[in-house]
C-alpha positions in Angstrom: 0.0 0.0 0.0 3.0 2.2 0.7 4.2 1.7 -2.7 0.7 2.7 -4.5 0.7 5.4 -2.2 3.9 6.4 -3.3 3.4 6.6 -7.1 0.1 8.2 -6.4 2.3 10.8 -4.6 4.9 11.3 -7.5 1.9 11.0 -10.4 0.4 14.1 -9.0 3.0 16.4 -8.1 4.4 15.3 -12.2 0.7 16.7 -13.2 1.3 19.7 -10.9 4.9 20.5 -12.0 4.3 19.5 -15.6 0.9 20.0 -17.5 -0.7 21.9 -14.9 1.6 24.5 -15.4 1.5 24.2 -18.8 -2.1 24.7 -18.8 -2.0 27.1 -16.7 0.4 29.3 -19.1 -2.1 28.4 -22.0 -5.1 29.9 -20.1 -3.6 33.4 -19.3 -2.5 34.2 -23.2 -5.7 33.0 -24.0 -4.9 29.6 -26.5 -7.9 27.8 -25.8 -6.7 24.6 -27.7 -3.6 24.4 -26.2 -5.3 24.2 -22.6 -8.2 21.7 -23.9 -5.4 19.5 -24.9 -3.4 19.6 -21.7 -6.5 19.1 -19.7 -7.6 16.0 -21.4 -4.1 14.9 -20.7 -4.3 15.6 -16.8 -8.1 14.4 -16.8 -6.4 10.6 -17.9 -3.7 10.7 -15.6 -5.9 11.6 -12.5 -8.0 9.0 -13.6 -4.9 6.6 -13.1 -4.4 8.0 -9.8 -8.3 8.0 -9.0 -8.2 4.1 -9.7 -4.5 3.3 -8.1 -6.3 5.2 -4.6 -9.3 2.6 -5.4 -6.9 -0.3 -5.4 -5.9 1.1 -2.5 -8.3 1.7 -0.5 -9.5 -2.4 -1.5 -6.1 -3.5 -0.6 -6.7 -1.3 2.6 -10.0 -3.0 3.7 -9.2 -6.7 2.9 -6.4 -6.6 4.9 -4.0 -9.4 5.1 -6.3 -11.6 3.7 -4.6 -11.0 0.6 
């Protein structure tokens, strides 16, 4: 769980330090396509880290069953 927890950690601070900021720029001079494009790129990434938390939290409740 560590280790999920882990990449989860490094996944978002990438999207923070990478396309978010990139976005970001896009959005103040105004280039519309250049932001749609980098948010459908951090929408599929946090939808990595969405299901990674899942597996998580499912490795967290069953416990050392598994």
């Amino acid at each position: 769980m560590m280790g999920l927890a882990f990449i989860m950690t490094v996944l978002f601070l990438f999207i923070l330090l990478g396309p978010y900021r990139r976005m970001k720029a896009a959005v103040s001079a105004e280039g519309w396509p250049v932001a749609a494009e980098r948010l459908t790129r951090i929408r599929g990434m946090m939808l990595v880290n969405l299901l990674l938390g899942l597996v998580t939290a499912v490795l967290g409740v069953a416990g050392p069953r598994l």
